[in-house]
C-alpha positions as CSV (number, residue, x, y, z in Angstrom):
1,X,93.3,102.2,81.6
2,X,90.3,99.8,81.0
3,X,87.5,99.9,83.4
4,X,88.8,96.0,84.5
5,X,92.3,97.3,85.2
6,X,90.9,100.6,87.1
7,X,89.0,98.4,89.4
8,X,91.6,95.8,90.2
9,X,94.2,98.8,90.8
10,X,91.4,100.7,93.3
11,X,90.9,96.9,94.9
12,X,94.5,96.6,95.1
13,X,95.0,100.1,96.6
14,X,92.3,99.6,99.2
15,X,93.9,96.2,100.6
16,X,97.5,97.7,101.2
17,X,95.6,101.3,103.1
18,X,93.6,98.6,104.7
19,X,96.8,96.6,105.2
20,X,98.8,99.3,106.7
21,X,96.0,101.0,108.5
22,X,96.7,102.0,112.5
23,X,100.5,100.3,112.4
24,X,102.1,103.2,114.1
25,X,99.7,103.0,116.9
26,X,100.3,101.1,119.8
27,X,98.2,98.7,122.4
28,X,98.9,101.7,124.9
29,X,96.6,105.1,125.4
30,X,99.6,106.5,125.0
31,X,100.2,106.0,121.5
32,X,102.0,109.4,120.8
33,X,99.6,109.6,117.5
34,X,96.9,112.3,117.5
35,X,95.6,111.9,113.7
36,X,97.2,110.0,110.6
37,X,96.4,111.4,107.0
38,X,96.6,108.0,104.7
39,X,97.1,108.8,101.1
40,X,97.7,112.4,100.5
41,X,96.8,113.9,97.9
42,X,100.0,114.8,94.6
43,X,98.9,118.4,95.8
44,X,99.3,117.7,99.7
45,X,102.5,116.2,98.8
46,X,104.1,118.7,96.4
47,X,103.8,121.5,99.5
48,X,107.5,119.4,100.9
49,X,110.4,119.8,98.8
50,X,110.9,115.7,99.3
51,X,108.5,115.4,96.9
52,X,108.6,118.9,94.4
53,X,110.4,117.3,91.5
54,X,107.6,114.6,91.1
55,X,104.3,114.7,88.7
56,X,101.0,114.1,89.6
57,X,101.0,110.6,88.4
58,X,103.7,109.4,90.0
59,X,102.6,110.7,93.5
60,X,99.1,109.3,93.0
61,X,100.9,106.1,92.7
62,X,103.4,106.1,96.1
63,X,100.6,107.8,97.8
64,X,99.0,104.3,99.6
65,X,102.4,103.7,100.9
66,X,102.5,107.5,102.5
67,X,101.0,108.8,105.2
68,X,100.7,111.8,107.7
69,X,100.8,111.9,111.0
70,X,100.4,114.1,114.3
71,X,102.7,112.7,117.0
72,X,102.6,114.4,120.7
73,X,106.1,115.2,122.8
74,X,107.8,112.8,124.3
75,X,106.3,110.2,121.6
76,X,109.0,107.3,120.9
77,X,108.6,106.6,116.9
78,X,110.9,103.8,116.7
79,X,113.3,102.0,119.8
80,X,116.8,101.3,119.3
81,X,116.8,97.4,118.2
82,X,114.0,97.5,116.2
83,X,113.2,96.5,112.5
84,X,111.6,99.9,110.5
85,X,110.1,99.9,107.3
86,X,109.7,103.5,107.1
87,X,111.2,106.7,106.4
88,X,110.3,109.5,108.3
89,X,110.2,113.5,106.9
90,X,110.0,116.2,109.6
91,X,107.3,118.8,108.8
92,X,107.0,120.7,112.1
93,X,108.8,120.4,115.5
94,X,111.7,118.1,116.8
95,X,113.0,114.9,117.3
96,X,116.2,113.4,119.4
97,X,117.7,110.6,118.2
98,X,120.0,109.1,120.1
99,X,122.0,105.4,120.8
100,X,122.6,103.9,123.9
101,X,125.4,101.8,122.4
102,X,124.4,97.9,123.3
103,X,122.1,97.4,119.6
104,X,125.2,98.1,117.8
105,X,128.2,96.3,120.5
106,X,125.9,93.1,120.0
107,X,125.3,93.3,116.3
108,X,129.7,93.8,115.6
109,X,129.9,90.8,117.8
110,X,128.0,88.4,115.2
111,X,128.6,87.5,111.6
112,X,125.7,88.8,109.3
113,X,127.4,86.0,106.6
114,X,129.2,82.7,107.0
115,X,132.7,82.2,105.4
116,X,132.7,78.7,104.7
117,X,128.8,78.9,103.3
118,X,130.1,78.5,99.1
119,X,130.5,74.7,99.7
120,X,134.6,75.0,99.4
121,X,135.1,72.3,102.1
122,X,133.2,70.0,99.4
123,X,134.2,70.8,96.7
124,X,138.2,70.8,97.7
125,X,137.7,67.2,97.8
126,X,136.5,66.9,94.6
127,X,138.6,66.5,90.9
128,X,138.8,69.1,88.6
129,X,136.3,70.0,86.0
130,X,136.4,66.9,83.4
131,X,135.0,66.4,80.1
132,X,132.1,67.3,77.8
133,X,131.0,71.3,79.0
134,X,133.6,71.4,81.8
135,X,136.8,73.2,79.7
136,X,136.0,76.5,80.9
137,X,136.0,75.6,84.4
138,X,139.6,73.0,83.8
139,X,141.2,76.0,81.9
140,X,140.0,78.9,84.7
141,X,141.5,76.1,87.9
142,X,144.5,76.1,86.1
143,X,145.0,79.7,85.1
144,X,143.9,80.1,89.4
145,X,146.8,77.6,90.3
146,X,149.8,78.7,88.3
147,X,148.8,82.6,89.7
148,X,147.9,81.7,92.9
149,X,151.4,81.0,94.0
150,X,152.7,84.2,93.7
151,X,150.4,85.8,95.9
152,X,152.1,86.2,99.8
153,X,150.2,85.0,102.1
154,X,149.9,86.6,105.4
155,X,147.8,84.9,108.9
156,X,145.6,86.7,110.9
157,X,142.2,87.0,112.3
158,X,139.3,87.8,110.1
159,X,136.8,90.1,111.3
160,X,133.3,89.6,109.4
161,X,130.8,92.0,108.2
162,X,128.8,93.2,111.1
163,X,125.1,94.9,110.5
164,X,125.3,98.9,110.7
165,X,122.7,100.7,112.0
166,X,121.1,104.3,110.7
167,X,121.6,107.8,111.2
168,X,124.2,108.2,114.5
169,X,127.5,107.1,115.0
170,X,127.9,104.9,118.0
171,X,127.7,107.1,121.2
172,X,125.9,110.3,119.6
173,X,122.5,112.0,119.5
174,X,120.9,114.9,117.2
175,X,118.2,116.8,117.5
176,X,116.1,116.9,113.4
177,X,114.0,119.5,112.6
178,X,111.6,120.4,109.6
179,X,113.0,118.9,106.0
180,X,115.5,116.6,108.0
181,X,114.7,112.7,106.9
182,X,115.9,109.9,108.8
183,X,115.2,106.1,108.8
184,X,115.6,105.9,105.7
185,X,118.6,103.8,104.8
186,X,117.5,101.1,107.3
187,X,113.9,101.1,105.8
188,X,115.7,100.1,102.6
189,X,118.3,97.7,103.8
190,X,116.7,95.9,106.1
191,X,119.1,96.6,109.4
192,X,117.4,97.0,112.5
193,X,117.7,100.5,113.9
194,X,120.3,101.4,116.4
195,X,118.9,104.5,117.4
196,X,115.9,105.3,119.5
197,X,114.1,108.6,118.2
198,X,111.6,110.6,120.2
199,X,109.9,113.7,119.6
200,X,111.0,116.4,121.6
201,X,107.7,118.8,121.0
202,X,104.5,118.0,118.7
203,X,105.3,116.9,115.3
204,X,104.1,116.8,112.2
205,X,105.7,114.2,110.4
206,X,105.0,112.4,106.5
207,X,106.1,108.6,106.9
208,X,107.1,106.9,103.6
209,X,107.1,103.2,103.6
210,X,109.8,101.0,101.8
211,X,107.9,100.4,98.2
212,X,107.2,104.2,97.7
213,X,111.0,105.3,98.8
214,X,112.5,102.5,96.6
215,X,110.4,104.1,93.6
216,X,111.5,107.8,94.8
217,X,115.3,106.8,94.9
218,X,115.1,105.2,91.6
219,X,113.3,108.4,89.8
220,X,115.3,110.7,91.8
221,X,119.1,111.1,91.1
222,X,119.0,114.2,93.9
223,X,117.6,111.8,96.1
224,X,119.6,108.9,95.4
225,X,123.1,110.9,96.0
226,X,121.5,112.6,99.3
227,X,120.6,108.8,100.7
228,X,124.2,107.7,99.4
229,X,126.1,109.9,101.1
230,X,124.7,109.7,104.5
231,X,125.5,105.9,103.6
232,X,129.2,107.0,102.9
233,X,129.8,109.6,105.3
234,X,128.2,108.2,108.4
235,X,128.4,103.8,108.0
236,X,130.1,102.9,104.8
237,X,133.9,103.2,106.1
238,X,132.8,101.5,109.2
239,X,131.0,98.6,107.2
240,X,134.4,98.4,105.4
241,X,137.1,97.6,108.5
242,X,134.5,95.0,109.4
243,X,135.0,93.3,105.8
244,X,136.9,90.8,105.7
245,X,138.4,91.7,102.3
246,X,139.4,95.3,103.5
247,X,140.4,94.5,107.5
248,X,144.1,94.7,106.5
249,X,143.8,98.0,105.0
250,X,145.0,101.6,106.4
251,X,142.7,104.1,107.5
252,X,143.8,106.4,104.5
253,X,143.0,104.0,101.8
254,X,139.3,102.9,103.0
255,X,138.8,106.5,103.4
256,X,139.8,107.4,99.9
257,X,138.3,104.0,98.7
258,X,134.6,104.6,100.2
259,X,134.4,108.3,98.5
260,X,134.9,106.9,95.2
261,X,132.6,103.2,95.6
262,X,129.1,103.1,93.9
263,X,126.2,102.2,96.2
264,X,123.7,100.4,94.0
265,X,120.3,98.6,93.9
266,X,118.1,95.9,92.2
267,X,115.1,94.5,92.9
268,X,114.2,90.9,92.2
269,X,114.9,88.8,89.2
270,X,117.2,92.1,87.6
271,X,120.5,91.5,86.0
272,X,123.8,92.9,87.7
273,X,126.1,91.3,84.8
274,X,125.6,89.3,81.4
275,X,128.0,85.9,80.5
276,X,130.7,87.3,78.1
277,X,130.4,91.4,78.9
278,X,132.9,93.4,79.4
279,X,134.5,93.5,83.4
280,X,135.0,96.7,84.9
281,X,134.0,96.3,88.6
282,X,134.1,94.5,91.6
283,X,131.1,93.7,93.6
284,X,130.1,93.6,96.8
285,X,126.8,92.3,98.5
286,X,125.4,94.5,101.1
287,X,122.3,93.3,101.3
288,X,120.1,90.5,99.9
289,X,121.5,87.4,97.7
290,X,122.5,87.3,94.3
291,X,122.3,84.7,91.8
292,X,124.8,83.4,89.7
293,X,124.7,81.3,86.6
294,X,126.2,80.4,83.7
295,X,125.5,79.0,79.8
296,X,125.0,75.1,79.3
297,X,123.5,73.9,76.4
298,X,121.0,75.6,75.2
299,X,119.8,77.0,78.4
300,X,121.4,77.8,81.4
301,X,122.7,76.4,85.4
302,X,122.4,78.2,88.7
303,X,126.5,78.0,89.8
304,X,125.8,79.6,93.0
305,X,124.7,82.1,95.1
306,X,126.4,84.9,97.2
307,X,125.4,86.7,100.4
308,X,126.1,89.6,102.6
309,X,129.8,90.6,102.5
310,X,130.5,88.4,99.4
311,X,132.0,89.6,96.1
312,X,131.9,89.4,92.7
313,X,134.1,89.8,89.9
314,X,137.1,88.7,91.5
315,X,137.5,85.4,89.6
316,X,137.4,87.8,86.0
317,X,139.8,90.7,87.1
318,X,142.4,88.6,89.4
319,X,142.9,86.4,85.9
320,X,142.3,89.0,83.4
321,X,141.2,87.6,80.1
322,X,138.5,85.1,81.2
323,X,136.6,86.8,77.8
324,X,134.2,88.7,80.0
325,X,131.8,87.9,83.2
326,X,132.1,84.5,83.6
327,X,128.9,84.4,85.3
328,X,125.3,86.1,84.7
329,X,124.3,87.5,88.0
330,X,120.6,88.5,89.3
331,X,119.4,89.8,91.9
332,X,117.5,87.6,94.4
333,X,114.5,89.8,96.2
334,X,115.8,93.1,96.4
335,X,119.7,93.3,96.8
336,X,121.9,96.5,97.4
337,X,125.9,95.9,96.4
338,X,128.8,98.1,96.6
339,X,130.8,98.7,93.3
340,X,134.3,99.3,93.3
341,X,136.3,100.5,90.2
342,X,139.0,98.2,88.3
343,X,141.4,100.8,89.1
344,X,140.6,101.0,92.7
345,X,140.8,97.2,92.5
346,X,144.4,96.7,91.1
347,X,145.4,99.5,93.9
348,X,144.4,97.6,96.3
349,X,145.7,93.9,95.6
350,X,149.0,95.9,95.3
351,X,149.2,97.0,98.5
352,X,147.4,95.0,100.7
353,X,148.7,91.1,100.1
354,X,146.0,89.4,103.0
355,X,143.1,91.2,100.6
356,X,144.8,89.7,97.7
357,X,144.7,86.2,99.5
358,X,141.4,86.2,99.8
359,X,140.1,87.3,96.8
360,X,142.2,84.5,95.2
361,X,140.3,82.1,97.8
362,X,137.5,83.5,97.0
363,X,138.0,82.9,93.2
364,X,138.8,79.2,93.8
365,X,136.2,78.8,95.3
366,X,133.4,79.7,92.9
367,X,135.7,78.2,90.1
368,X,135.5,74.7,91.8
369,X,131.5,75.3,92.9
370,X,131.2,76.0,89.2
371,X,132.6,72.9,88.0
372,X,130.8,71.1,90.5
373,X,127.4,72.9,89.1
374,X,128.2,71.5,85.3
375,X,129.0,67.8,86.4
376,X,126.2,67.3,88.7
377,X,123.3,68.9,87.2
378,X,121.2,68.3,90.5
379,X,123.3,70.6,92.5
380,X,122.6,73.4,90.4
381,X,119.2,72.0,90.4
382,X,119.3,72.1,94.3
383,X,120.9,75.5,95.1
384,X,118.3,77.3,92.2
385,X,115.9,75.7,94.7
386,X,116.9,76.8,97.8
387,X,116.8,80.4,96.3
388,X,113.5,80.5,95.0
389,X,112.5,78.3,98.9
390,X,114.4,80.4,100.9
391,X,116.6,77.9,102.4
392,X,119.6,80.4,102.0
393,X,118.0,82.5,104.7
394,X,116.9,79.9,107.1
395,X,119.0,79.4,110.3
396,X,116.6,76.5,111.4
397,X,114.7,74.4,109.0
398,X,111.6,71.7,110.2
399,X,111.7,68.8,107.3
400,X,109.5,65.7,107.4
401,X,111.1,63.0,105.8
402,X,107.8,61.8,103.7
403,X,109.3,58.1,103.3
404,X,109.7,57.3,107.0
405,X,106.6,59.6,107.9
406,X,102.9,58.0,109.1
407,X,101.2,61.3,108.9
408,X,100.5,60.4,113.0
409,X,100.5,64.2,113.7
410,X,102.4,63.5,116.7
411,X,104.9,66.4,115.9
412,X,101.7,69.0,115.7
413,X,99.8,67.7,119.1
414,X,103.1,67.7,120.6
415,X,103.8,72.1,119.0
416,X,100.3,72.6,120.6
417,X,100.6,71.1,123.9
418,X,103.7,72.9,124.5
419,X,102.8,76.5,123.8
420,X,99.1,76.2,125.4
421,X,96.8,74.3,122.8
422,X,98.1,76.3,119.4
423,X,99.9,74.3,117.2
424,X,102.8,76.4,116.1
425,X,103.6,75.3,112.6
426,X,101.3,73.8,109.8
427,X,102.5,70.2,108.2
428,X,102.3,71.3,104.9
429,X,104.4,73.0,102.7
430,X,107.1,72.7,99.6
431,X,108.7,69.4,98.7
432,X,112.4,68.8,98.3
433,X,112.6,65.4,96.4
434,X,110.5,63.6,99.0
435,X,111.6,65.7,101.9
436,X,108.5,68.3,103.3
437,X,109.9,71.9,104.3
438,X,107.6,72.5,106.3
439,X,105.1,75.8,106.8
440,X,107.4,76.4,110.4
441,X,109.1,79.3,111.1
442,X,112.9,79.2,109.1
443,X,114.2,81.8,111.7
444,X,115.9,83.4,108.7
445,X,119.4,85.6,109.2
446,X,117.4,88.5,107.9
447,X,114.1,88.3,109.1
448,X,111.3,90.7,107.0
449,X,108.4,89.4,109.5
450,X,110.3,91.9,111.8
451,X,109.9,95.3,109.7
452,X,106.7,97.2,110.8
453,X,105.1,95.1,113.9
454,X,103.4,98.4,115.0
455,X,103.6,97.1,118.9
456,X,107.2,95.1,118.7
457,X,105.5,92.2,119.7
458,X,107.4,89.9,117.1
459,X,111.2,90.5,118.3
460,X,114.9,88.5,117.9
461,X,114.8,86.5,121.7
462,X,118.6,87.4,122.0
463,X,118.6,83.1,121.9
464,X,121.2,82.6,118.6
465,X,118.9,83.4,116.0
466,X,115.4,82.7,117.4
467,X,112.4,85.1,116.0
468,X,109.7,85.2,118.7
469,X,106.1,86.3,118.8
470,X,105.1,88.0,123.0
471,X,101.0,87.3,122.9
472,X,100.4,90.0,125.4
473,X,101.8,92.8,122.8
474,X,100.3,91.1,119.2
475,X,97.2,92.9,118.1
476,X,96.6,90.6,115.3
477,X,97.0,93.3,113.0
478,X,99.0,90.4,110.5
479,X,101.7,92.7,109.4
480,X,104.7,90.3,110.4
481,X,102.3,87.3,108.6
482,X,101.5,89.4,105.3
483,X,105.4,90.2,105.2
484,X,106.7,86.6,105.6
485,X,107.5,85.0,102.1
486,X,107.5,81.3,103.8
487,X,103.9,81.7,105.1
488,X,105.2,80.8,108.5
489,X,103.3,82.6,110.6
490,X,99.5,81.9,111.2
491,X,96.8,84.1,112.8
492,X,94.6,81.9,115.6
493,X,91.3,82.8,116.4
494,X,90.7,83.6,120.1
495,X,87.3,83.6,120.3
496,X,87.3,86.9,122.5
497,X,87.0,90.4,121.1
498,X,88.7,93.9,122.1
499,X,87.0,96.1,124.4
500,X,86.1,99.2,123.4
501,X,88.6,101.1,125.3
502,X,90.9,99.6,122.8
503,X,93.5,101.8,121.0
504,X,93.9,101.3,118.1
505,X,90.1,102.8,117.9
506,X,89.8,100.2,115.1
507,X,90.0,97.0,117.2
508,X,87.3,97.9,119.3
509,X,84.4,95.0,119.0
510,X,85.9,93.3,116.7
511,X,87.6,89.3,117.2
512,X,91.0,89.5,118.7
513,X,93.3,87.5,116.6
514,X,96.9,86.2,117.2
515,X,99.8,85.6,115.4
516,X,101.8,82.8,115.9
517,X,104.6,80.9,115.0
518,X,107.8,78.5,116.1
519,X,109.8,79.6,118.4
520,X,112.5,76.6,118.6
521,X,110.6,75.9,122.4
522,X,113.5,77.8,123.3
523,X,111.9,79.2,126.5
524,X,111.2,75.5,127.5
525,X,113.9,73.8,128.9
526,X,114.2,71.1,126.1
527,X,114.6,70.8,122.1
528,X,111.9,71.2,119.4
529,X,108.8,69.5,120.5
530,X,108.0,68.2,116.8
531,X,111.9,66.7,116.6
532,X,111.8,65.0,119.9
533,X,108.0,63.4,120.0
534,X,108.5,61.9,116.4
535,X,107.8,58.8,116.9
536,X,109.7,57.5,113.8
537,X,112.3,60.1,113.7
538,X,111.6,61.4,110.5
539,X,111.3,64.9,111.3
540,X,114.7,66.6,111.5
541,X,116.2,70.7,112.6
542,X,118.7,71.8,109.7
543,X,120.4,74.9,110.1
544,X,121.5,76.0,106.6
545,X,121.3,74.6,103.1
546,X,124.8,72.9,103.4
547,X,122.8,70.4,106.5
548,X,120.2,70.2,103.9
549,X,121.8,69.5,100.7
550,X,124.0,66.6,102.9
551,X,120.5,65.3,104.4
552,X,119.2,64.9,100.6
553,X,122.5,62.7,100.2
554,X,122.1,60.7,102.7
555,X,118.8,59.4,101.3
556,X,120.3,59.1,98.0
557,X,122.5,56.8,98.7
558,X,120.1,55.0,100.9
């Protein structure tokens, strides 16, 4: 390594210890943490057999995303509810976990993905496919249609995929001693926790945060299977009867099914399947978003996208010689799928019709989004922007149309003097055409400002899908504003300092910051403060990219 490299690896090394320094203490005396041990040593680490079957090298490298800590009875690590970014290896002494039950009865109750979200409603209006580029999709629609019929249809409510939690079934507790892990599959999914754990003596305890265990599963096939088949045995089946796709299903055939299904990963911009390759699974999002395109030209259009609970490969193995994938897939951020065998997927369109039903809906559906892609270039255009923007997560967006707009700042004076003087979004941001998304909180459907908030004072408010920030719990320590990708959240200067009976120790003397961010104005009694005191009524709430993409019409045709 030259001597340029080595000192922009030590600088980037001391910003994420600096980063993560003191998040697992609390604003209370009562921390529970005696001592933390930030970036053990390869030889610290290689005393635990988590980490025996790794070399020196490639513990130096996790090691600023490990540390050890001291924790006293009675010490709470994590609450039921919350969002974790780490997993957590017992060394010495015990800890409960245990569920009281409402975390997960809330989370079954709400959809984690929305059925209607591919754009069919649309696009059923629409003609088929037609001329120059447009023959594969014409020739797929047809090959759909004259199938599709023979497929019996059955009615009946559809359950959606609900959010899982961790490590206990519903109703359960455990006590974990030394070598037991937990947290884990959470950490790397992305699900808040539905257990509480609390130490039940003084522990010793190595906690692993989410870039080092991702790089540990991926060189470790041991650790891989043993992180799988907690997945399997203790959430996978119950993730299943939640599917849509499987709801219809006997007990016997899920059960069989989840003990012979693939759990996989891939982190962003990675290929899940190649145009043209050979088909040989179905897929099934978990977690994250995945991107789909296909061949045009000389280069290539974004089709679509999928979510949680959606799958791919239907369209290829329901028809049968499409020539291969008809679309390239990648993986948006980091996604984790399910895969599911040909065979397995044969035996089950046999003998479960509804699941057949849907898969051939499902197929339609990207079929005629497809051919919508190839004949209107800025659709494609459109949805490979709201990947790379986001706007696939947001359940609330702020945008400024920039034609009708006076740049009067109304919308911000009227933020700040609802939530005490400080303005709670910036008017800046990315454009759309010329429509401003705006640097104000998208209260996304899987919010990553939520992992690691060492005090849990950023939380859901249990409003619809409102992400809040409590003043009297933030410390400033910009965890949930390093972790947004939208750079939604701002840190506001006080102008007071912590006194110095502050814990963490670190805080003491020095400026008390304070995150911020929208909350919606939820807790107000009225609407958005920047929507309603527009004076021009250019500013405007959309609630997912379908609102957006039909508020870009609207000033196209205008």
């Amino acid at each position: 390594m030259t001597p340029d490299k080595f000192a922009a690896a030590e600088s980037t090394m001391a910003m994420r210890l600096e980063q993560f320094k003191d998040r697992w203490t609390s604003t209370s005396a009562n921390s529970g943490i005696t001592q933390i041990k930030e970036k053990p040593t390869p030889s610290q680490l290689r005393q635990y057999e988590l980490f025996k079957e790794f070399d020196d090298a490639f513990l130096e490298k996790l090691s600023p995303d490990i540390s050890i800590a001291r924790w006293q009875k009675d010490s709470i690590l994590f609450e039921e509810g919350t969002y974790v970014d780490l997993a957590f290896y017992v060394i010495s002494g015990n800890v409960n976990v245990y569920s009281s039950g409402q975390t997960e009865e809330k989370m079954l109750g709400n959809p984690i993905f929305d059925a209607g979200r591919t754009g069919v409603i649309m696009l059923e209006k629409t003609e088929k496919p037609k001329g120059e580029g447009n023959s594969q999709g014409t020739v797929l629609l047809n090959m759909v249609e004259d199938q599709i019929k023979k497929v019996k249809q059955k009615s009946g409510e559809i359950k959606f995929l609900a959010t899982m939690g961790v490590n206990v079934a519903l109703g359960n507790e455990a006590t974990l001693g030394g070598g037991d892990v937990f947290g884990e599959i959470g950490a790397l999914i992305g699900w808040p926790q539905v257990v509480t754990a609390r130490t039940t003596s003084e522990c010793e305890i190595i906690q692993i945060r989410v870039p080092a265990l991702r790089q540990m599963k991926r060189k470790s096939e041991a650790l891989k299977n043993r992180i799988d088949k907690i997945y399997k045995d203790r959430l996978l089946l119950a993730q299943l009867r939640g599917t849509p796709l499987f709801q219809k299903c006997d007990q016997g055939f899920l059960q069989s099914l989840k003990d012979r299904m693939e759990l996989i990963s891939f982190d962003s911009g990675e290929k899940i399947t190649t145009e043209g390759e050979a088909v040989e699974w179905l897929y099934m999002v978990r977690s994250g978003f995945v991107r789909l395109a296909q061949k045009f030209g000389s280069g290539e259009i974004v089709a679509t996208y999928l979510s949680k609970g959606m799958t791919l490969g239907e369209v290829e193995l329901l028809i049968g010689n499409t020539g291969g994938w008809v679309f390239t897939a990648s993986s948006v951020e980091h996604t984790e799928l399910v895969k599911i065998s040909k065979k397995d997927f044969e035996e089950l369109i046999m003998r479960f019709p509804q699941a057949e039903k849907l898969l051939w809906d499902s197929a339609v559906a990207r079929i005629k989004e497809s051919g919508y892609s190839r004949r209107n270039i800025q659709h494609s255009e459109f949805i490979d922007t709201a990947l790379k923007q986001g706007l696939v997560e947001g359940s609330s967006i702020l945008v400024i149309d920039l034609d009708e707009c006076t740049r009067c700042d109304d919308c911000v004076r009227a933020c700040a003097a609802t939530h005490d003087g400080i303005p709670r979004f910036v008017r800046e941001g990315n454009k759309y055409n010329n429509l401003l998304l705006t640097r104000a909180c998208y209260h996304c459907e899987d919010p990553v400002c939520l992992i690691g908030c060492p005090t849990g004072a950023i939380r859901r408010a249990r409003v619809g899908s409102v992400v809040e920030i409590l003043p009297d719990l933030c410390i400033g320590c910009k965890t949930c504003a390093n972790n947004c990708p939208y750079d939604a959240i701002t840190m506001f200067e006080t102008g007071e300092t912590w006194p110095n009976n502050m814990i963490p120790e670190g805080l003491r003397g020095k400026p008390r910051l304070l995150a911020t961010k929208c909350n919606l104005c939820y807790d107000t009694g009225h609407g958005p403060a920047c929507v309603s005191n527009c004076p021009h009524g250019c500013a405007y709430r959309v609630g997912s990219v379908e609102q957006f993409q039909s508020l870009v019409s609207k000033k196209t045709e205008t």
